[in-house]
PyMOL CGO cylinders between C-alpha atoms (Angstrom):
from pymol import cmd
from pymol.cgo import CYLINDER

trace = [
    CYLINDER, 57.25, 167.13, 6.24, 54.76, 168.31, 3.70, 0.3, 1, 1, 1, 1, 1, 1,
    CYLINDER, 54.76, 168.31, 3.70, 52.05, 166.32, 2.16, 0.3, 1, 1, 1, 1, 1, 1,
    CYLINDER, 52.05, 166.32, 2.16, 49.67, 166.37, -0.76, 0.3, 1, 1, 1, 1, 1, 1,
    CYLINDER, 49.67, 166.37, -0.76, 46.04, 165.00, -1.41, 0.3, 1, 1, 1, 1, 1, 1,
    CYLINDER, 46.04, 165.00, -1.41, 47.04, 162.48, -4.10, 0.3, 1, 1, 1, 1, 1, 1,
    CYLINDER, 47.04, 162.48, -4.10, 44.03, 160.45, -5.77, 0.3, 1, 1, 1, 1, 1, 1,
    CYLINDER, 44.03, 160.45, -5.77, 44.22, 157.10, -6.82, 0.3, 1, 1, 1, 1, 1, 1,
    CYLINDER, 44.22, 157.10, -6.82, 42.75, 155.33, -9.87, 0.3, 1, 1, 1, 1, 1, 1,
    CYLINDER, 42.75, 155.33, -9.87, 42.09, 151.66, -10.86, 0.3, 1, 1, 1, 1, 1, 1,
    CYLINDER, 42.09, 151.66, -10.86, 42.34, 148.74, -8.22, 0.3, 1, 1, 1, 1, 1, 1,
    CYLINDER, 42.34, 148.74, -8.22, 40.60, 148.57, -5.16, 0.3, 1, 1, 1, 1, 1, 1,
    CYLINDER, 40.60, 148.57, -5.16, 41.58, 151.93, -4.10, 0.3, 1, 1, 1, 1, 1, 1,
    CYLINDER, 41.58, 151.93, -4.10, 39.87, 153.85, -6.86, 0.3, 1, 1, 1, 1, 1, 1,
    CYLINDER, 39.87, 153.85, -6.86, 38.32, 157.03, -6.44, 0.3, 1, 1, 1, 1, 1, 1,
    CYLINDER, 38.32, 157.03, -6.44, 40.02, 157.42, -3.13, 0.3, 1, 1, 1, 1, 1, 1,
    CYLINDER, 40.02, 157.42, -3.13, 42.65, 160.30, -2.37, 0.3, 1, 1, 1, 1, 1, 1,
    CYLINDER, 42.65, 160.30, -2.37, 44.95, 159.94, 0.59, 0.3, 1, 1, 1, 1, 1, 1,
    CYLINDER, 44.95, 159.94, 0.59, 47.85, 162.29, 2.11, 0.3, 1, 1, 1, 1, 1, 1,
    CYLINDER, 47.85, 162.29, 2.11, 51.06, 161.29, 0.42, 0.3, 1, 1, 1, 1, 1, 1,
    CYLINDER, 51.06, 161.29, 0.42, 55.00, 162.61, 1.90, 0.3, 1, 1, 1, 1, 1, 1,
    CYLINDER, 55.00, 162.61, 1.90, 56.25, 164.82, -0.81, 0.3, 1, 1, 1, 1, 1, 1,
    CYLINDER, 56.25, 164.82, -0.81, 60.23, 164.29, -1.03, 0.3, 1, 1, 1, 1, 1, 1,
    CYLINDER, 60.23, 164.29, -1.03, 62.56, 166.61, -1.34, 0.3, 1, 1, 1, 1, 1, 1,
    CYLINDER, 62.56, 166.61, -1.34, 61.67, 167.81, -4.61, 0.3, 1, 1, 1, 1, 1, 1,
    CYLINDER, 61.67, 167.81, -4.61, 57.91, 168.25, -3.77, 0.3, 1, 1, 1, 1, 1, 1,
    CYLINDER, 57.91, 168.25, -3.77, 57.35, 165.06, -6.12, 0.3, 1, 1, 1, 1, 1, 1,
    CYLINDER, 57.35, 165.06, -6.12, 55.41, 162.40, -4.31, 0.3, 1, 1, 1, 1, 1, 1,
    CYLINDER, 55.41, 162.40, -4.31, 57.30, 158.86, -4.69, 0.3, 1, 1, 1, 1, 1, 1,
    CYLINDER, 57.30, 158.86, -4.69, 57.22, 156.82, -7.90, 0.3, 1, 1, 1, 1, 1, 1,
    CYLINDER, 57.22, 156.82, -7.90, 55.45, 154.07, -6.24, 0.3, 1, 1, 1, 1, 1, 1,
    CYLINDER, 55.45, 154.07, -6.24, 53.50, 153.60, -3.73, 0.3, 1, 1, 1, 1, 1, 1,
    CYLINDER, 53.50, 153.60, -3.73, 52.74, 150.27, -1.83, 0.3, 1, 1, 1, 1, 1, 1,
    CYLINDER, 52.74, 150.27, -1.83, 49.79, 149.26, -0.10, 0.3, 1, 1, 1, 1, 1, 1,
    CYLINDER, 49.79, 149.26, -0.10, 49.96, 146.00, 2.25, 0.3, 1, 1, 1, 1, 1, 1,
    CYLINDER, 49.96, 146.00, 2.25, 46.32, 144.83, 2.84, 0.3, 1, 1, 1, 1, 1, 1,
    CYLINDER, 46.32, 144.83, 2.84, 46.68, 141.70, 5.64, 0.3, 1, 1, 1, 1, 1, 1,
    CYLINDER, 46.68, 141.70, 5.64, 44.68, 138.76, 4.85, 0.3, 1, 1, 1, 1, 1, 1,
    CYLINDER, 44.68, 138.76, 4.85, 42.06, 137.78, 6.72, 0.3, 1, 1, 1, 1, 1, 1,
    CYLINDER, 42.06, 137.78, 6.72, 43.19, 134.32, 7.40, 0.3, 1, 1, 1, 1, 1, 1,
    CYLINDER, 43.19, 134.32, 7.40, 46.92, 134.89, 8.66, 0.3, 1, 1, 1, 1, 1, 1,
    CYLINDER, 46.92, 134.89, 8.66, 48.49, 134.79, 6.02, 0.3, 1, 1, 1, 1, 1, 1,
    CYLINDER, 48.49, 134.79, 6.02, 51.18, 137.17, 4.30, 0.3, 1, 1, 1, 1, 1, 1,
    CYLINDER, 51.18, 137.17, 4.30, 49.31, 139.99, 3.33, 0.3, 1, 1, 1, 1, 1, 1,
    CYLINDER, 49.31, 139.99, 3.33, 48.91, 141.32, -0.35, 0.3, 1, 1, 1, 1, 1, 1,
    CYLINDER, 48.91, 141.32, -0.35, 50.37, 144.26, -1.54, 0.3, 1, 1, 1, 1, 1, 1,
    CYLINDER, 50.37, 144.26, -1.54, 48.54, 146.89, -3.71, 0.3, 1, 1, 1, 1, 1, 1,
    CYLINDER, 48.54, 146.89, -3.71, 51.49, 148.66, -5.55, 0.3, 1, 1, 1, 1, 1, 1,
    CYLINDER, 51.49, 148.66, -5.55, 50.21, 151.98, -7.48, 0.3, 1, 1, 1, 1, 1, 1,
    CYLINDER, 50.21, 151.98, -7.48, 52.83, 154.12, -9.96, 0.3, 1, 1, 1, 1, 1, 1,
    CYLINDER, 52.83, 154.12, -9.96, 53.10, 157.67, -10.14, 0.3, 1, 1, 1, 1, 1, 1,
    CYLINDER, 53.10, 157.67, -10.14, 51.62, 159.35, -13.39, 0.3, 1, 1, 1, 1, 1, 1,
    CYLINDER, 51.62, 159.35, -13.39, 51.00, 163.03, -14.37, 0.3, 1, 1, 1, 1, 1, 1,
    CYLINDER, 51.00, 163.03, -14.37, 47.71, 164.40, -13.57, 0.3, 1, 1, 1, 1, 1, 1,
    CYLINDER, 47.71, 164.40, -13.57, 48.01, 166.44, -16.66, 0.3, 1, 1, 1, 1, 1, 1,
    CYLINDER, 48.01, 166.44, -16.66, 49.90, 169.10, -18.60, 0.3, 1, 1, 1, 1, 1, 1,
    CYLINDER, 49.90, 169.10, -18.60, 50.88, 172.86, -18.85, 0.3, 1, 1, 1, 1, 1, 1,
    CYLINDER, 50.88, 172.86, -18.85, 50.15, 173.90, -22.19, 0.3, 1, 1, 1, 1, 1, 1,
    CYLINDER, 50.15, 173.90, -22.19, 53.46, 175.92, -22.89, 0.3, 1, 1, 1, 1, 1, 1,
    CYLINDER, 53.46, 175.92, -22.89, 56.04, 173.76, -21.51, 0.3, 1, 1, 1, 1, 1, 1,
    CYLINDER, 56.04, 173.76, -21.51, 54.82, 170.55, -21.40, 0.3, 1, 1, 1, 1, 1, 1,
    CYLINDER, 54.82, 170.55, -21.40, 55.11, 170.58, -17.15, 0.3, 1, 1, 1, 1, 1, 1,
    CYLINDER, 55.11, 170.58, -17.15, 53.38, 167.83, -14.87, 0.3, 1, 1, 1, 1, 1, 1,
    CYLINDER, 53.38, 167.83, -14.87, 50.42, 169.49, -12.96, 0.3, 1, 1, 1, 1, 1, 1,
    CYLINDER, 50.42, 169.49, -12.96, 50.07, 167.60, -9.96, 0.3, 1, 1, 1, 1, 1, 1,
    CYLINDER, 50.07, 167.60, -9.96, 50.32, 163.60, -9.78, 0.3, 1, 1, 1, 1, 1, 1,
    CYLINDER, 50.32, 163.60, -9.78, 48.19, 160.77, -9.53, 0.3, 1, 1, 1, 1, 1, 1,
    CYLINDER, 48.19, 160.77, -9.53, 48.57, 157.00, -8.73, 0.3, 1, 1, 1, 1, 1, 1,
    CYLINDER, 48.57, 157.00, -8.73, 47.23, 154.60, -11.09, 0.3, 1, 1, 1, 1, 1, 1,
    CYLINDER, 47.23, 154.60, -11.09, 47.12, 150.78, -10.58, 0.3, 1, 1, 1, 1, 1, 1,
    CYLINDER, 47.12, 150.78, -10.58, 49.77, 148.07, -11.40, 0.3, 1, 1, 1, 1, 1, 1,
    CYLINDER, 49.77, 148.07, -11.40, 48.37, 144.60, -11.27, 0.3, 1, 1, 1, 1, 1, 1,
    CYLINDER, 48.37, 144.60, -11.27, 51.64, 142.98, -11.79, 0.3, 1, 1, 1, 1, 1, 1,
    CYLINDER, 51.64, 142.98, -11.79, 53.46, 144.80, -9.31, 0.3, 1, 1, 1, 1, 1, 1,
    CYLINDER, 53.46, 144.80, -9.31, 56.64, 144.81, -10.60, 0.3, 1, 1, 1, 1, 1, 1,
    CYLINDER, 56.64, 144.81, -10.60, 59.51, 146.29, -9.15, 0.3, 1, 1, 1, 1, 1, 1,
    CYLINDER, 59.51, 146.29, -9.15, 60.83, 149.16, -10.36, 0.3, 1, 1, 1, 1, 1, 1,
    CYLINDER, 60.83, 149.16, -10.36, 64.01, 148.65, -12.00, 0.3, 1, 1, 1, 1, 1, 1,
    CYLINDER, 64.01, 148.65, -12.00, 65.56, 151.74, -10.49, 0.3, 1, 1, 1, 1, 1, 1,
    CYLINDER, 65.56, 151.74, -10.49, 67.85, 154.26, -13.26, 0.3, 1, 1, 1, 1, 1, 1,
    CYLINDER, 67.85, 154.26, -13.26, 67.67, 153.15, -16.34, 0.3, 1, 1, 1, 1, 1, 1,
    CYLINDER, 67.67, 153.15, -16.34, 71.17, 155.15, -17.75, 0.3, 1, 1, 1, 1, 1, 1,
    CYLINDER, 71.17, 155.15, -17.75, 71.43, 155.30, -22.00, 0.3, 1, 1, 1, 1, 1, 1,
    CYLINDER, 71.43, 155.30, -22.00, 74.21, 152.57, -21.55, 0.3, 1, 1, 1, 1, 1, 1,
    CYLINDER, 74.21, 152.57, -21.55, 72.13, 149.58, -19.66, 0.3, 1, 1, 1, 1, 1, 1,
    CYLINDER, 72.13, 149.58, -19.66, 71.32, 146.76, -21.21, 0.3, 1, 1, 1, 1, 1, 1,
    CYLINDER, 71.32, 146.76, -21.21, 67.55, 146.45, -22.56, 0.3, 1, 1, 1, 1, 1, 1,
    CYLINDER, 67.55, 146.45, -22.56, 65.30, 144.93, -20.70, 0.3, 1, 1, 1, 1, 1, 1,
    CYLINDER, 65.30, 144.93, -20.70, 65.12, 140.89, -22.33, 0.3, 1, 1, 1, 1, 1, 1,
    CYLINDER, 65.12, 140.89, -22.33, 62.09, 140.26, -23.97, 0.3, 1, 1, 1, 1, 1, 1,
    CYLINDER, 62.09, 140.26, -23.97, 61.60, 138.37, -27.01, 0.3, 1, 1, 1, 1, 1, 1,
    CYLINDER, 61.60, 138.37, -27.01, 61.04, 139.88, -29.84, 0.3, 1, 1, 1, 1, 1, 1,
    CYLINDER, 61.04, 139.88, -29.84, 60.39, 139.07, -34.14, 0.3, 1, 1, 1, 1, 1, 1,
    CYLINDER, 60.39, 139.07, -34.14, 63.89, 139.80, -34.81, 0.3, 1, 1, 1, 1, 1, 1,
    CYLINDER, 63.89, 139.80, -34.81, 66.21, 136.57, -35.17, 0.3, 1, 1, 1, 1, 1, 1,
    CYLINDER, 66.21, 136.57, -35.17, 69.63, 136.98, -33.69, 0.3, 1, 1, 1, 1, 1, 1,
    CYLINDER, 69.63, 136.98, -33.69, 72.68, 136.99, -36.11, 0.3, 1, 1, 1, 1, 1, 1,
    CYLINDER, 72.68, 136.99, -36.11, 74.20, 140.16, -38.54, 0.3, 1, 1, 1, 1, 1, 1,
    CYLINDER, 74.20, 140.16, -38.54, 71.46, 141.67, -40.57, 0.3, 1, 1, 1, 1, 1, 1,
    CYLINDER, 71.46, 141.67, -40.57, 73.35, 141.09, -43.93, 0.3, 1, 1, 1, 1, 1, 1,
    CYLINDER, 73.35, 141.09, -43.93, 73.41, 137.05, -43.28, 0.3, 1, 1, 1, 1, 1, 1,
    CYLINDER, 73.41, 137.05, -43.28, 71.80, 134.79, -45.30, 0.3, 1, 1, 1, 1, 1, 1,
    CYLINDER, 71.80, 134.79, -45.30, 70.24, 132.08, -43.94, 0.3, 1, 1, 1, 1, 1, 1,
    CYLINDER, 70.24, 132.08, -43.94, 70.87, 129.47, -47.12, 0.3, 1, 1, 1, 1, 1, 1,
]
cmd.load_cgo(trace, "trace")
């Protein structure tokens, strides 16, 4: 398997680079999870970092090279997101009804 110095920024692990597993398209994976154990038994914490570009070709726009930066929330990814899937619910200033009602 082939790996890739990948450098990580934000978090505790910032400034630090470790060898990531590229996958089968050379792309390291979109996030990467970190369990750090806790010091009194407990269930340990887990670091979770997301894949960005490192930057930019100028003519085509390409990713050159990746890096991980830190996501305090951790949320999971929420895998493909296809054209057809329903948007994420979040509330938002828009009131629900037709926009040609009139409230009155």
């Amino acid at each position: 398997m082939k790996s890739e110095e990948t450098p990580f920024e934000g978090g505790p692990m910032d400034g630090r680079s470790l060898p990531i597993l590229l996958g089968p398209t050379g792309t390291p994976p979109k996030t990467y999870r970190i369990p750090v154990p806790d010091d009194a038994g407990g269930p340990p914490t887990v670091l979770v970092y997301r894949r960005v570009p490192r930057a930019h070709s100028k003519r085509l726009g390409l990713p050159k090279g990746w890096k991980y930066e830190y996501d305090p929330q951790g949320k999971r990814g929420s895998g493909l997101r296809w054209p057809w899937s329903k948007p994420d619910s979040a509330p938002d200033a828009t009131p629900g009804g037709k926009p040609d009602d009139t409230h009155g």
